[in-house]
C-alpha positions in Angstrom: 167.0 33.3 139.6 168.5 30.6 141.5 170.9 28.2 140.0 170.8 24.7 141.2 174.3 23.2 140.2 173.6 20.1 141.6 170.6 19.1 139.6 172.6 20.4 136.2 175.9 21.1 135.0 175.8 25.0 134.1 178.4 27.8 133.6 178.9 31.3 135.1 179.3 33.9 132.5 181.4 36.5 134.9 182.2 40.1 134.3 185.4 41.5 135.6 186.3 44.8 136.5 189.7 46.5 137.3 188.5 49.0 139.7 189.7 52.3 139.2 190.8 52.2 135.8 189.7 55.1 133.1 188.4 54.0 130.3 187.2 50.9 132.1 189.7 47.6 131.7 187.3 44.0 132.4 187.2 41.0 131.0 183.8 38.7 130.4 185.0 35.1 131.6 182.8 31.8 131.6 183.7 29.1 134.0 182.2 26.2 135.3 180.1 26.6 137.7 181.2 23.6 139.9 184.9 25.0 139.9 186.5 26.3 142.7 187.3 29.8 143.8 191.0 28.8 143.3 190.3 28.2 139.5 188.5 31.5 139.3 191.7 33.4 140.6 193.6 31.4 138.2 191.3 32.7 135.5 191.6 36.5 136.5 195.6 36.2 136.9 195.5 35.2 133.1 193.0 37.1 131.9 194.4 40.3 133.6 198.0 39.8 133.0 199.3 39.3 136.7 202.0 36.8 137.7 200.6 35.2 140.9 203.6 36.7 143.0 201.2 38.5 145.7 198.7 37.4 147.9 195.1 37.4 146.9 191.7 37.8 149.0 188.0 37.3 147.6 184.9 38.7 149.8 181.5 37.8 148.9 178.4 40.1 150.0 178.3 38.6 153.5 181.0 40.0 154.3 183.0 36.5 154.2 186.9 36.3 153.1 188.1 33.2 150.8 191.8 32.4 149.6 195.0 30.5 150.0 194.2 30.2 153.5 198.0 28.6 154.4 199.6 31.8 153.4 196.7 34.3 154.6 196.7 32.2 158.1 197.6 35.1 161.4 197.2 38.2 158.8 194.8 41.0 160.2 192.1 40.9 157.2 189.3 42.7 159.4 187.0 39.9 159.7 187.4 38.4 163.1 187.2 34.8 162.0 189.8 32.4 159.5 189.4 32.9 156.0 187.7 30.0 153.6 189.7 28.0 151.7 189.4 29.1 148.0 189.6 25.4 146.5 187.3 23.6 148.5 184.3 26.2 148.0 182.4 25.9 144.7 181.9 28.9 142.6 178.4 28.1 142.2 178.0 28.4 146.2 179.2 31.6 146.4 177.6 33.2 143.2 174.3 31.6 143.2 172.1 34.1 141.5 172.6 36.5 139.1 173.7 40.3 140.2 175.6 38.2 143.0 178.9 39.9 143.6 182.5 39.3 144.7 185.4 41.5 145.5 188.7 40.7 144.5 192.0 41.8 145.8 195.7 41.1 144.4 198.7 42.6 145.9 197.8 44.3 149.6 200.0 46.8 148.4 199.3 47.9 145.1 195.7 46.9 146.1 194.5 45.8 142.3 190.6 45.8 143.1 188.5 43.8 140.9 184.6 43.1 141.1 183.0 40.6 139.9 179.7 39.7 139.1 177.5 37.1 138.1 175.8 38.2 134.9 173.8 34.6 133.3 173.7 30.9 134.3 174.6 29.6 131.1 173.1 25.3 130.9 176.2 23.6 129.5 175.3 20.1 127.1 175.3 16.7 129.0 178.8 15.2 128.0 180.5 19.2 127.1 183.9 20.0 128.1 184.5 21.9 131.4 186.6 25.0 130.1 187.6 28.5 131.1 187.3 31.0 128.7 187.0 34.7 127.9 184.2 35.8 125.7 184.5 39.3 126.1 186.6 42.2 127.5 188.3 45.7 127.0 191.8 46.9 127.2 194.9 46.0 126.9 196.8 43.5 130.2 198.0 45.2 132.8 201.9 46.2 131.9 203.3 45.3 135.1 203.0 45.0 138.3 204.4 47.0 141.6 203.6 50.6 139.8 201.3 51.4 142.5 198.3 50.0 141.6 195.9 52.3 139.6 197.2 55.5 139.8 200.6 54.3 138.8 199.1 52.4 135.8 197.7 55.9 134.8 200.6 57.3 135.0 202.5 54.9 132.7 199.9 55.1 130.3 199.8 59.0 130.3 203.5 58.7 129.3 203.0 56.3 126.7 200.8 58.6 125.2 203.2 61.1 125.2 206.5 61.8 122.9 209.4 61.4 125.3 207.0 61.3 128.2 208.7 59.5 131.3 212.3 60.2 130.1 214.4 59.2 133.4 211.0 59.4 135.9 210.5 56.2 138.2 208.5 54.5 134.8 210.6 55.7 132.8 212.7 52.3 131.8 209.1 50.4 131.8 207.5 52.8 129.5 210.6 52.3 127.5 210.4 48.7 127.4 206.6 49.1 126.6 207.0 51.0 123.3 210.0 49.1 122.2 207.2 46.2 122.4 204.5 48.1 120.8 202.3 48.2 123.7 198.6 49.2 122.8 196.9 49.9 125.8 193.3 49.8 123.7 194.2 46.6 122.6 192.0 43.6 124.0 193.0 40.3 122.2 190.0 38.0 123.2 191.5 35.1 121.6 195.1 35.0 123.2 193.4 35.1 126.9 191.3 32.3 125.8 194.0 30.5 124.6 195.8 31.3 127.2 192.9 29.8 129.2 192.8 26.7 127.5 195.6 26.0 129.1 194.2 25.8 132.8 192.3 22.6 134.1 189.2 23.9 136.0 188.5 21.3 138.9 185.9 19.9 140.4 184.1 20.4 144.0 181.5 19.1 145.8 179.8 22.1 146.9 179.4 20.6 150.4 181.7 22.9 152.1 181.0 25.3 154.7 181.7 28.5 154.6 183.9 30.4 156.8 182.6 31.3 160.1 180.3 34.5 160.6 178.1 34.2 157.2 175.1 36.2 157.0 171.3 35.5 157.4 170.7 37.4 154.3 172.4 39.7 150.7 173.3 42.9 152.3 175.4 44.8 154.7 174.2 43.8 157.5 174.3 40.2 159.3 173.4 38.8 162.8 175.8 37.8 165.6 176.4 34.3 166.0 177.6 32.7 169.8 180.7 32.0 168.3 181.1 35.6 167.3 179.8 36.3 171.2 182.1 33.7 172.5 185.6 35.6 170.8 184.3 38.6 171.7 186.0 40.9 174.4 183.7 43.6 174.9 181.4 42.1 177.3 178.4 43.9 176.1 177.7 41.5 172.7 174.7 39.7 172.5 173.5 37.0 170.3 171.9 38.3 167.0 172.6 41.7 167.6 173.0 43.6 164.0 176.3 44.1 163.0 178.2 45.7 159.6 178.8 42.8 157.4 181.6 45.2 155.7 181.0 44.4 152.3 180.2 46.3 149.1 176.1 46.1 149.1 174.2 48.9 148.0 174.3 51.5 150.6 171.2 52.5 153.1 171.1 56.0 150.9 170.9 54.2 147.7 167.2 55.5 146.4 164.6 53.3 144.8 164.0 54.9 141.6 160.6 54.4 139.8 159.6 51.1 138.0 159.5 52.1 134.3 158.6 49.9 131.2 161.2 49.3 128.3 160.7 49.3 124.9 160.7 45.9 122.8 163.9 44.6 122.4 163.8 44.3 118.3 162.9 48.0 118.7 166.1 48.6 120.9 168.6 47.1 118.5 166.6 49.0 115.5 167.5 52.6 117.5 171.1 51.6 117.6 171.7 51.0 114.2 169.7 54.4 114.1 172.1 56.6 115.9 174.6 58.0 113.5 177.6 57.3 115.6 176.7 53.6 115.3 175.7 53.2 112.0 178.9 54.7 111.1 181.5 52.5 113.4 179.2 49.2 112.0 180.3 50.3 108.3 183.6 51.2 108.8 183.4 48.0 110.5 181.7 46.3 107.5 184.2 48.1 105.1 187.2 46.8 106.8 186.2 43.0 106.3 188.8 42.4 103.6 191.2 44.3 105.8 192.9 47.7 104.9 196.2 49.4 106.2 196.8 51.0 109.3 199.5 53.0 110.8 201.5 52.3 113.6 199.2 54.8 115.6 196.8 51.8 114.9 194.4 54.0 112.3 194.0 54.5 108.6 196.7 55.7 106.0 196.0 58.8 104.7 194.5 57.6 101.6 192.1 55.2 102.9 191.2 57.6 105.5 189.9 60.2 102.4 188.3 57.3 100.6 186.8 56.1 103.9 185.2 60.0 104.3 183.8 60.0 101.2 182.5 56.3 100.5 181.3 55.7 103.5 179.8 59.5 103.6 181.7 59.9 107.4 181.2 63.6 106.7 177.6 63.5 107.6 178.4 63.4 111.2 179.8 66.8 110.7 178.2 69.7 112.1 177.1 72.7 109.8 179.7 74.9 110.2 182.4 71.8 109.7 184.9 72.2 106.6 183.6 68.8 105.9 179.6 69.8 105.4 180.6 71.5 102.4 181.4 69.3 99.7 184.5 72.0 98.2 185.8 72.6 101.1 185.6 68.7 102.1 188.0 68.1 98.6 190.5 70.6 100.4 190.8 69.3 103.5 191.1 65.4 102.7 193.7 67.0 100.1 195.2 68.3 102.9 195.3 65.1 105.1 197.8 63.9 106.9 196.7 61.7 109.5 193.3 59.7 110.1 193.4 61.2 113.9 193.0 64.9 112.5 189.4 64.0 111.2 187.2 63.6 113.4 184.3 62.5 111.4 186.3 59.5 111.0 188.4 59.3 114.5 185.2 58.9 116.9 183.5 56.0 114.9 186.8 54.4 114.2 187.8 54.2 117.6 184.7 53.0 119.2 184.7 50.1 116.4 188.5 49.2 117.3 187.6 49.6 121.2 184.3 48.0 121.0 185.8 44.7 119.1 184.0 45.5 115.7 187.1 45.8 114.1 190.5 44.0 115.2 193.9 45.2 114.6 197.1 42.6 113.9 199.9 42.7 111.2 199.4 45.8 110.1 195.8 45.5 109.3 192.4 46.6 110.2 189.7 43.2 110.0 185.8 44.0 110.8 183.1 41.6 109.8 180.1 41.3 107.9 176.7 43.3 108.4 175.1 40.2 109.8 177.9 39.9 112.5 176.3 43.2 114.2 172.5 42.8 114.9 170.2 41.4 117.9 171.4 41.3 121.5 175.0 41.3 120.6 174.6 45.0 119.1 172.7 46.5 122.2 175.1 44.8 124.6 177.5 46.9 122.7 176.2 49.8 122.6 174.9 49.5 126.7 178.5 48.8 127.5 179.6 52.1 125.6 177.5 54.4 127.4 178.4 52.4 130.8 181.6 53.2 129.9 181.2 56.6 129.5 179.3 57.2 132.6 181.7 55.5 134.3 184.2 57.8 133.2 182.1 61.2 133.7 181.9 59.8 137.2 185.7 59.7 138.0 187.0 62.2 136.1 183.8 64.8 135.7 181.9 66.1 133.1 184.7 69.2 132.1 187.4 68.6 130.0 190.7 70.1 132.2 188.8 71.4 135.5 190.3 69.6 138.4 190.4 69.7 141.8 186.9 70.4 143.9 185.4 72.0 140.7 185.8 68.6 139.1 184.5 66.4 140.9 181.5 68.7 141.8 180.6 68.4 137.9 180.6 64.6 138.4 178.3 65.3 141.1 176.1 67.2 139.3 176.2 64.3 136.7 175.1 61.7 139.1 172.2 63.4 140.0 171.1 64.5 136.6 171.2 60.9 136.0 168.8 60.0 138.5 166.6 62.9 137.4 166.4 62.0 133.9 165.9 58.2 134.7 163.2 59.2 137.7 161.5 61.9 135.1 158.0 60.5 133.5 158.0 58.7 130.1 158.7 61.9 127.3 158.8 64.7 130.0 161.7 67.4 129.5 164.4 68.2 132.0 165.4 71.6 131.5 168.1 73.8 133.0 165.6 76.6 133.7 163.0 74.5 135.8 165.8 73.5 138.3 166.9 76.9 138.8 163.3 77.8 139.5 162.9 75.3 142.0 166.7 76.7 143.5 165.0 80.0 143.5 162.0 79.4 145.1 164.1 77.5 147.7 165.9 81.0 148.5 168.9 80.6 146.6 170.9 83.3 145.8 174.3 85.1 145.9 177.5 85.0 144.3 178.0 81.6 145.2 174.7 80.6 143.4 175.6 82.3 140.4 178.8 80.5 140.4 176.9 76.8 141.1 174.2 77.8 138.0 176.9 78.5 135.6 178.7 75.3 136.8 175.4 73.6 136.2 174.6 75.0 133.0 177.9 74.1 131.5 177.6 70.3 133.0 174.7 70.1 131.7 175.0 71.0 128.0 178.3 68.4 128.2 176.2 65.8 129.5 173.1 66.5 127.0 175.7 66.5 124.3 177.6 63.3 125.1 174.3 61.1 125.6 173.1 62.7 122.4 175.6 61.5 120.8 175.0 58.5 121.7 171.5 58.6 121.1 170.5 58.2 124.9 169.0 61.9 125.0 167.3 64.1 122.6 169.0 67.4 123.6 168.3 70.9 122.8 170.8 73.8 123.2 169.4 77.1 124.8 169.4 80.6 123.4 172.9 81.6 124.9 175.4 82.1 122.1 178.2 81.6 124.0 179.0 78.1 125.5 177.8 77.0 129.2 181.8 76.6 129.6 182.5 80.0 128.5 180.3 81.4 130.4 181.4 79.6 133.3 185.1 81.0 132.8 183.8 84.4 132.1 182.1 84.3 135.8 185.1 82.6 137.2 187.4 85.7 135.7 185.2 88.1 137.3 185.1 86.9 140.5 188.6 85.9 140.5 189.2 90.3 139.5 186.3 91.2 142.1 188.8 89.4 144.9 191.8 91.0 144.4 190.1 94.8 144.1 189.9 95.0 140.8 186.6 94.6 139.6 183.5 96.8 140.1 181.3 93.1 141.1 178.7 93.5 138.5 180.1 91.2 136.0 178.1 88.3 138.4 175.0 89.9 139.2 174.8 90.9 134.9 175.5 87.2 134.5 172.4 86.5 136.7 170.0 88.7 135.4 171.3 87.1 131.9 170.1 84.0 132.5 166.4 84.8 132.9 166.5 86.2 129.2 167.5 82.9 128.1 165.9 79.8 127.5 168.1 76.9 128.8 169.2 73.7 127.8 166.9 70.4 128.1 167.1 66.8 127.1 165.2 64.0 127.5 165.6 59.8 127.4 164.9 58.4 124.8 163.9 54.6 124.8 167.0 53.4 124.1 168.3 55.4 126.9 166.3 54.6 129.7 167.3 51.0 128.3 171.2 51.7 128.8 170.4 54.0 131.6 168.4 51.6 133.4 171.5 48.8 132.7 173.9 51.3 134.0 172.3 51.4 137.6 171.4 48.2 137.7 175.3 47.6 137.6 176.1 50.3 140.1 173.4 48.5 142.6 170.7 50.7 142.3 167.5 49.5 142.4 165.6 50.1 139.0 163.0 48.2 138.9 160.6 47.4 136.0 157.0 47.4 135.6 155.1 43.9 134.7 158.5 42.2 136.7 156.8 40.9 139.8 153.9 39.0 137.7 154.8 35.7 138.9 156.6 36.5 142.4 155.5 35.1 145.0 153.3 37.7 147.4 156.5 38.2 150.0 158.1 39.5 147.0 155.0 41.2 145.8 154.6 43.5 148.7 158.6 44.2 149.4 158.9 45.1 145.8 155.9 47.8 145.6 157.6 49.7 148.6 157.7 53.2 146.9 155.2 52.7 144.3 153.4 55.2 143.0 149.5 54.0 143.3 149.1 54.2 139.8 152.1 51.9 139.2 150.9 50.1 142.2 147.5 49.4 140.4 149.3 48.6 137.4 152.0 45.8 138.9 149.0 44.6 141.5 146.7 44.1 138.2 149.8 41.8 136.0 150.3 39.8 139.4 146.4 39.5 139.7 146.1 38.0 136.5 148.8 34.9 137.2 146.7 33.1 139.9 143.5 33.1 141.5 141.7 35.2 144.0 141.7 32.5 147.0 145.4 32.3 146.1 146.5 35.9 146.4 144.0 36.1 149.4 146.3 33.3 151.3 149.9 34.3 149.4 149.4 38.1 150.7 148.6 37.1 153.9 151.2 34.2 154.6 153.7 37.3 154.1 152.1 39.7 156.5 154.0 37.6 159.2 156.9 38.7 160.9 158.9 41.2 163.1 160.7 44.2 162.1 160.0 47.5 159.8 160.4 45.0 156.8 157.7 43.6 158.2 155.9 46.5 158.9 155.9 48.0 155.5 154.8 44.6 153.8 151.6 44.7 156.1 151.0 48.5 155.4 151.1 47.6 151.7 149.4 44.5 151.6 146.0 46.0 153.2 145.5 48.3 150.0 146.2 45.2 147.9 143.5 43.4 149.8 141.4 46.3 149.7 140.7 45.5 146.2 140.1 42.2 146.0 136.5 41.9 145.5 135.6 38.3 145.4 133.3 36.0 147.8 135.7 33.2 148.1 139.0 36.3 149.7 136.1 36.8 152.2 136.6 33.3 153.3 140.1 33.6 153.3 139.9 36.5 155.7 137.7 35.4 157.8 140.0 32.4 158.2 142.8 34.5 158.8 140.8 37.0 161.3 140.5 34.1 163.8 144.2 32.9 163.5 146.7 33.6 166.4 149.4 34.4 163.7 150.1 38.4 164.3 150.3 40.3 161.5 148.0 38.7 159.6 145.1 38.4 162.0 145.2 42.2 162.4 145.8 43.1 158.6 142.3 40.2 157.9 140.6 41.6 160.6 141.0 45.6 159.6 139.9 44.7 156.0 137.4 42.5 157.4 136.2 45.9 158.7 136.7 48.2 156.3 134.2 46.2 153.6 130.9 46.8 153.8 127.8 44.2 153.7 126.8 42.1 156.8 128.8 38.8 155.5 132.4 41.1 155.8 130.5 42.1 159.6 133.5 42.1 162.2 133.2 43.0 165.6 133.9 46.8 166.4 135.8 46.1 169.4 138.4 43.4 167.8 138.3 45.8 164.3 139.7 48.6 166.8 141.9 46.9 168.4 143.8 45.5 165.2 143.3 49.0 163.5 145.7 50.3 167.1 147.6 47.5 166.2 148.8 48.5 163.0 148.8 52.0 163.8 151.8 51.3 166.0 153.1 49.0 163.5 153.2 51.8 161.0 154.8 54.0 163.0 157.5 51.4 164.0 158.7 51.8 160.7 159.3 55.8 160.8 160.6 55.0 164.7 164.3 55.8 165.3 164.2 58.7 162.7 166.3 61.6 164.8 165.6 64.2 163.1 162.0 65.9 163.7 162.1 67.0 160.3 162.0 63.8 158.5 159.1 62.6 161.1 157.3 65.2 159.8 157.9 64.4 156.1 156.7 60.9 157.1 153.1 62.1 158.9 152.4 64.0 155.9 153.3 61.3 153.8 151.0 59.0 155.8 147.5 60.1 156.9 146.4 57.5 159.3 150.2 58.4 161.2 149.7 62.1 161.2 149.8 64.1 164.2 146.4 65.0 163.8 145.1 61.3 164.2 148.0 60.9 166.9 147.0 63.3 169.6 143.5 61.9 169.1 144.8 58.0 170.0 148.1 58.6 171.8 146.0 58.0 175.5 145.5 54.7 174.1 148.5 53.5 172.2 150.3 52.5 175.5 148.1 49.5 175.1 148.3 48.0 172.3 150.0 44.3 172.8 152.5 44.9 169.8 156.9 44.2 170.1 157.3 47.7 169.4 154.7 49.9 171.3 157.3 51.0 174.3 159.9 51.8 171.7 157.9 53.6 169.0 156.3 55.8 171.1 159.7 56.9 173.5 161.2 57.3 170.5 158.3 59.9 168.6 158.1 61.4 171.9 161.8 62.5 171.6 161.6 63.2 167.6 158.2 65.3 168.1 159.9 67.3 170.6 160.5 70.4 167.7 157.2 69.5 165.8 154.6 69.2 168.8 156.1 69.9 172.2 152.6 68.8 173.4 152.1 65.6 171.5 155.9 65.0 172.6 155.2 65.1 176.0 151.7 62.9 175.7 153.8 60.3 173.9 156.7 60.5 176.4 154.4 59.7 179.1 152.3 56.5 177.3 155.7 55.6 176.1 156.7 55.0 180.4 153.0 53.6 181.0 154.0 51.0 177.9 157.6 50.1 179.8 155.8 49.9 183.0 153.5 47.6 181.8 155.9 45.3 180.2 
């Protein structure tokens, strides 16, 4: 939604990430949203800890660099053109809808890389004071500064975590300094950035400045040359509006559109969280901590409130079955035993995502949570969406197996990412299941060692995926047959290949592993509403399209048509139907067609989608509308009114054969325009068989014809399908070769 700050003094609630970091370090902020980019960097040098003493850049989606631009002046930044001044450009201006993003980078050295991005418009009371402030965060400040940006923070922090870690190492006096302080890297202490905030005096802009030079025509990576980008150019060969990389951070061309889905009610949602056991448990430990009890210096529960904790609060139901703590004697024992909170971890996992999570602070010795009615409604499932964010986040940097490293590693995070996407992209209640992917590898021709070794690797990623969302009540997961773990196995196959290569094993151990497997029902797990909620959240925030059924109902029709792009035609029916029902025939009629102008495959795809819509409009008063739009000179829509025109039956809808031809050519060429400049014949192929009125079929029949057709893209379209058909159809390739030169000549 657009936010209009000169009509109405708002806020921007902001969240803040510090790239790189593992488990995640941001900070929520809220600033004015008539403040300037300089107040912002203010904001994130408190709120983060830094000290100012480097320089600083923002980039927005276009591509376009703000920041002290005195100090920044003659410095190669890769943009070509100066750099806006921070404190003259209005926050608003640059995030002016929400999912808007900025980069932000401190120290060119270090290279601290923060995102940002616009999460609400918050409307601020006529008369209420302009403040910064932090409303939400995780983590500790940064230590220091000049450790070598990310990686050297993780190393500091790995020695602070260990006994005598660093020693006389290159940290080693910082981590000294750190523990002689009492540095808690989990800590976040909302209310001493806030007051810290308080501090800074957010001013005011106009929002009448111009951006820097070279902005974009549009969100995305990609912009349009301007004559003053011609003018400095030294090529020679630049032309005005030719497409160039915007070099931002926008989704990439490869991101997919994953399937519009529907979401549970939200009272529904918040009711599931206080359902999963994990939860339920941090939000009492929270609840029994509002009087405050005793903690360690390790920042947990003495000994004696941890076994009271266990047993009042019944922690030990988390246990599994074959736990010392699902027995009630044995239970007695072991809290006998006790001798540290951190060796239960019945009580360790809950506790620590309450302390992380801000349910329960730590200061003077003391553990605070608050009341049962502090934890309900939005403010719960934010939590709980941040938490498994946060752990996706961290699957995806560090993998999905506990101490494998190295290109085994980061294959399981692989692995991860695109279970994700399966389990968001399966249907509502349907199953994935280890044994239906390796079917489809089979009948794919996979096979061989090397297969053995990627199932096994899949397997074991799989049950530690299933098993960490169940845990979080994302999935319902269940384990196969196999009575050893997926990891187990996985190191058994490892051994035996490891043996086989240096002569020493017989190689059967792989193949018996194989034949294993098809004895053995596999793991599966499924979303659950409350994870396709968190799931869908997630991706959202990574930039990937996830788009929600019912969402469109009051777009306007350009948005309409570029949002149904790969719908299915059942959820095509369904959106069409919601939209239908917010305005009146004559009114989608005109809407559907206004958007069908234009150049471009953007274009394109619009008009291919809105003729089904149009299809289906059955009323005598759309018949009006396209016969309106038939005799227009607008193209795009005079050949979309005039096909549909044709395709109806009944002598009012009558529209000459000869024009109905002609705009049919038309927009067979402008369908094809959008497949045109695929290079591989392969995907052209995919394409025809996706689309029956572009098959090859239906091409040899028209190609003697399609050099005729008046469209911008005739010559091009068919050079380039006479190139990309060259493996497919050498035939049809050399047809559409030649009409391609009769099109050229023509022009």
């Amino acid at each position: 939604m657009q936010r209009d700050g000169k009509t109405a003094p708002s806020d921007l609630q902001l969240k803040i990430v510090l790239h790189g970091t593992r488990p995640p370090l941001w900070r929520r902020l809220v600033l004015p949203s008539d403040t300037s980019l300089g107040t912002l960097h203010d904001a994130i040098q408190v709120a983060f800890g830094w000290h100012g003493g480097h320089l600083h850049l923002f980039t927005d989606e276009f591509g376009r660099g703000y920041g002290d631009a005195a100090r920044l002046t003659g410095m190669d930044l890769g943009f070509g053109h100066g750099v806006g001044d921070e404190d003259v450009i209005a926050l608003g201006d640059v995030l002016a809808e929400e999912k808007a993003r900025l980069r932000y980078v401190y120290d060119f050295g270090d290279d601290w890389e923060h995102g940002i991005t616009l999460e609400k418009t918050l409307p601020r009371p006529v008369g209420a004071e302009r403040t910064v402030r932090c409303v939400g965060g995780r983590r500790a400040d940064v230590p220091a500064e000049d450790i070598g940006g990310v990686w050297g923070l993780a190393e500091v922090l790995e020695c602070l975590d260990t006994p005598g870690g660093a020693g006389d190492g290159p940290c080693g006096e910082l981590v000294a300094e750190l523990r002689a302080a009492g540095y808690d890297p989990a800590a976040f202490d909302r209310d001493g950035i806030t007051a810290r905030l308080a501090r800074l005096t957010p001013d005011t802009v106009s929002g009448n400045a111009k951006p820097p030079t070279g902005d974009g025509a549009g969100r995305g990576r990609v912009r349009r040359l301007t004559a003053e980008d011609v003018a400095l150019c030294t090529c020679g060969q630049c032309g005005v509006v030719d497409p160039v990389d915007a070099g931002v951070d926008g989704p990439a061309e490869d991101v997919p559109v994953l399937r519009p889905v529907t979401l549970a009610p939200r009272e529904d949602l918040v009711a599931a969280v206080r359902g999963v056991p994990l939860f339920d448990a941090a939000l009492r430990l929270a609840v029994w901590c509002r009087e405050g009890r005793q903690v360690t210096a390790g920042r947990v529960l003495r000994p004696a409130l941890a076994r009271e904790a266990v047993e009042e609060l019944q922690l030990w139901k988390l246990a599994g079955d074959d736990s010392p703590y699902a027995d009630a004697v044995a239970r007695r024992r072991a809290l006998k035993s006790l001798r540290s909170a951190k060796d239960v971890a019945v009580l360790d996992d809950p506790w620590w995502l309450a302390v992380d999570g801000g349910l329960i602070t730590i200061s003077g010795g003391r553990a605070r949570g608050g009341t049962a009615t502090d934890f309900t409604g939005e403010g719960l499932l934010e939590f709980w969406a941040a938490t498994m964010g946060d752990l996706l986040e961290e699957i995806g940097e560090t993998g999905l197996l506990d101490g494998w490293h190295g290109e085994l590693g980061e294959l399981t995070a692989e692995i991860a990412d695109g279970l994700v996407g399966l389990l968001y992209d399966a249907p509502d209640d349907a199953w994935v299941d280890v044994d239906g992917l390796r079917a489809k590898a089979l009948e794919a021709g996979e096979n061989g060692p090397e297969f053995d070794l990627f199932q096994a690797l899949f397997a074991a990623s799989f049950q530690e995926l299933g098993e960490g969302l169940a845990l979080l009540g994302a999935v319902e997961y269940e384990p196969g047959d196999c009575v050893d773990s997926a990891e187990e196995n996985l190191r058994t196959l490892l051994d035996a290949m490891a043996e086989k290569e240096l002569g020493g094993g017989s190689g059967t151990s792989t193949a018996a592993s194989a034949r294993s497997w098809d004895d053995q029902r596999g793991h599966r797990m499924r979303l659950t509403p409350l994870g396709r909620y968190g799931l869908r959240a997630y991706l959202m925030e990574c930039g990937v399209p996830a788009p929600l059924l019912g969402e469109y109902a009051e777009a306007d029709a350009d948005a309409l048509l570029q949002g149904l792009l790969g719908y299915s035609p059942e959820e095509m029916r369904r959106e069409v139907g919601g939209w239908l029902a917010h305005r009146s025939a004559t009114d989608a009629a005109v809407g559907l067609l206004d958007a069908c102008a234009g150049d471009g495959s953007e274009a394109a795809a619009k008009r291919a989608v809105a003729q089904l819509v149009l299809a289906d409009l059955d009323d005598p008063r759309v018949l009006r509308v396209l016969r309106k739009a038939a005799d227009s000179d607008i193209e795009g829509c005079r050949q979309v009114a005039t096909t549909t025109l044709g395709a109806r039956r009944g002598a009012e809808a009558c529209v000459d054969p000869a024009r109905a031809e002609e705009a049919g050519l038309w927009l067979l060429i402008d369908g094809l325009s959008i497949l045109a400049g695929a290079q591989e014949s392969e995907e052209l192929t995919r394409g025809f068989l996706r689309n029956w009125n572009v098959a090859p079929k239906a091409l040899e029949q028209r190609v003697d014809e399609l050099w005729r057709v008046e469209h911008p893209a005739t010559a091009q379209v068919l050079a380039e399908l006479g190139e990309g058909l060259r493996g497919v159809d050498k035939r049809l390739a050399k047809r559409m070769r030649t009409a391609a030169n009769k099109a050229h000549s023509r022009r």
